[in-house]
N, C-alpha and C positions, 0 to 999 in steps of 0.2 A: 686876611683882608681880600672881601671877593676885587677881581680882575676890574680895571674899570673900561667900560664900552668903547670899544675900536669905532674912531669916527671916520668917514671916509666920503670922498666927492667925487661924484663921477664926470667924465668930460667924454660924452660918445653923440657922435651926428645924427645916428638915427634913434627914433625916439623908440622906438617900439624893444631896439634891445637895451637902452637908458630905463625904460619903466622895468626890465625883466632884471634886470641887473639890483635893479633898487627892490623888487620884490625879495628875488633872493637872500640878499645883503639883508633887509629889515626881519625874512623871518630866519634871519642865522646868530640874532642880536647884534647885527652892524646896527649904527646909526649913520645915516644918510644926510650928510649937513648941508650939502650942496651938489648941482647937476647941473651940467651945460652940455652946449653941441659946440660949444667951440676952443680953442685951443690957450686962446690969451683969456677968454672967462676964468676958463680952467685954474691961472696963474691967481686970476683976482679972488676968485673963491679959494683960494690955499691958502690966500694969504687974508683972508677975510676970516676964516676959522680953523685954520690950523689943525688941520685933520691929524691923522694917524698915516692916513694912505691917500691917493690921490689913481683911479684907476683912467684911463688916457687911451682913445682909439686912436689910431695912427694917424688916419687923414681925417682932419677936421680945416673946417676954412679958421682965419684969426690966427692958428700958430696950428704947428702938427703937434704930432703925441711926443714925438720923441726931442724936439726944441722946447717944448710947453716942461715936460718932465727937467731937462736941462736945467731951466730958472728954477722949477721949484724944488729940486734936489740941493741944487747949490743956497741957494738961501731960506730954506724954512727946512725944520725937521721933520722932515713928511717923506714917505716912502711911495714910486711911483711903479704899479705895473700896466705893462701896455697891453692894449689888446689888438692884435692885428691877424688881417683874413692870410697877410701872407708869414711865407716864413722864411724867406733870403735869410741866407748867412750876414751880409753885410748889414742888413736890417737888424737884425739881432746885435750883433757888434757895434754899431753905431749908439743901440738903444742903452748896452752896458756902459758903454764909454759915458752916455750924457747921465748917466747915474743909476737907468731906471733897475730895481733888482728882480724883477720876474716879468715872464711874458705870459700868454695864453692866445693859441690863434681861434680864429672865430671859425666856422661855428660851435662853442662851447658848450661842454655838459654843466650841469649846476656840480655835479660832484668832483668837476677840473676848477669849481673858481676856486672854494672855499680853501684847498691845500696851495693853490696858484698865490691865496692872498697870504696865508699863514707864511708862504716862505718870502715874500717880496718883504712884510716887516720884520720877521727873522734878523732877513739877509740886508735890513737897512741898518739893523740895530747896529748890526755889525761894523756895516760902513760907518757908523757914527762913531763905534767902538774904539775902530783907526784912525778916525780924525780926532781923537780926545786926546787919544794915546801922543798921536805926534805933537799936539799941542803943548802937551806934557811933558816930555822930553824934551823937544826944542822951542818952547815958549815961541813958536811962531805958527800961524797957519800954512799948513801942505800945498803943496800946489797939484794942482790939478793932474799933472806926470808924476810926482810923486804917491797920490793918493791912488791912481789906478796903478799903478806899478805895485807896491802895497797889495790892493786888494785882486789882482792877475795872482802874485805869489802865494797871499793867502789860501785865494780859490784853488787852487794847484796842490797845497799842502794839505787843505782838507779831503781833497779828493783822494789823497794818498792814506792819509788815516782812516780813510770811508772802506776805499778798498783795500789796504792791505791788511787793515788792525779793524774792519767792520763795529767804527765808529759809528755814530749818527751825526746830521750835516751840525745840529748843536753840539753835539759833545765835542767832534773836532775842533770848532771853532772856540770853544771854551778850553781844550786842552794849549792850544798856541795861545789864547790870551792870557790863560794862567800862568804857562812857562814865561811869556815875555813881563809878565809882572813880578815873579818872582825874581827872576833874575836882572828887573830891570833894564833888560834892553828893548829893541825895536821887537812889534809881532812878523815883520818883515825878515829881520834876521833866523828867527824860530821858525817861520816859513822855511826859509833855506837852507838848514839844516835838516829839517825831513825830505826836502826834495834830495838832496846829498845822501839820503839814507844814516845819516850820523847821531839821528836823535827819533825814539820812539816811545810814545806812551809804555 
């Protein structure tokens, strides 16, 4: 069954890297559902067509990138990457915390989007992956500390499979959700067992 078309809305101020962005995007078989310059458009076209992804420059008037990603991470199944000129540490951490899963700072090559987008929905899938799971275990929704707690452990234990056992960031992350399905517990606990060195592919 071929792949069906990654839809995606851009939300960037300036219009000149909004048209380059949508260039790209359309001849890499994105579809381009929606585009704005501002931050709360941005929310309204997510929630107008339910993209796949949602790409988000930091400063935009109406909401920023990283509040704008915030609502649409938490309420619609859309994966958000930012695109920002700077690259502060706390910018970055702020942007994981409000959900978004990848950055790129500007000024971009064409051949830094296209792997920049493949890992922001990867790495959303993922986050969905762990809100399913916990749902399923404890027939309640996560809260917001416990989901990034979760996906801080995760991210750590893949990293650990990446580098010690030269996993790929997929395969890691499929090895901890398979373990935690098998055996029925948390991907959090199966995290913290490879951090402990006590469990390895």
């Amino acid at each position: 069954m071929p792949e069906r078309t990654k839809r995606v809305v851009i939300a960037e101020d300036e219009a000149i890297i909004r048209l380059d962005l949508k260039e790209i995007l359309e001849s890499e078989g994105y579809e381009v559902v929606g585009e704005t310059g501002r931050g709360d458009e941005a929310v309204e076209l997510v929630a107008g067509h339910h993209p796949d992804l949602a790409i988000l420059d930091v400063k935009m008037p109406g909401l920023d990138g990283i509040e704008a990603a915030r609502r649409i991470t938490s309420e619609y199944r859309t994966a958000a990457l930012i695109l920002t000129a700077f690259s502060q540490r706390n910018l970055i951490e702020d942007a994981r915390d409000a959900g978004v899963a990848a950055y790129l700072v500007k000024p971009f090559q064409r051949n830094e989007l296209i792997p920049a987008i493949e890992v922001a929905i990867a790495r959303f899938e993922e986050h969905r992956a762990i809100e399913d799971e916990y749902a399923r275990l404890s027939g309640e929704v996560a809260s917001l500390e416990d989901k990034l707690e979760t996906r801080r452990l995760v991210d750590r234990a893949k990293g650990v499979l990446m580098d010690k056992h030269g996993l790929g960031e997929a395969d890691a992350f499929s090895f901890i959700q398979r373990t935690a399905m098998d055996r029925r517990v948390r991907m959090a606990d199966v995290a913290k067992e490879i951090l402990a060195g006590t469990l390895s592919p």
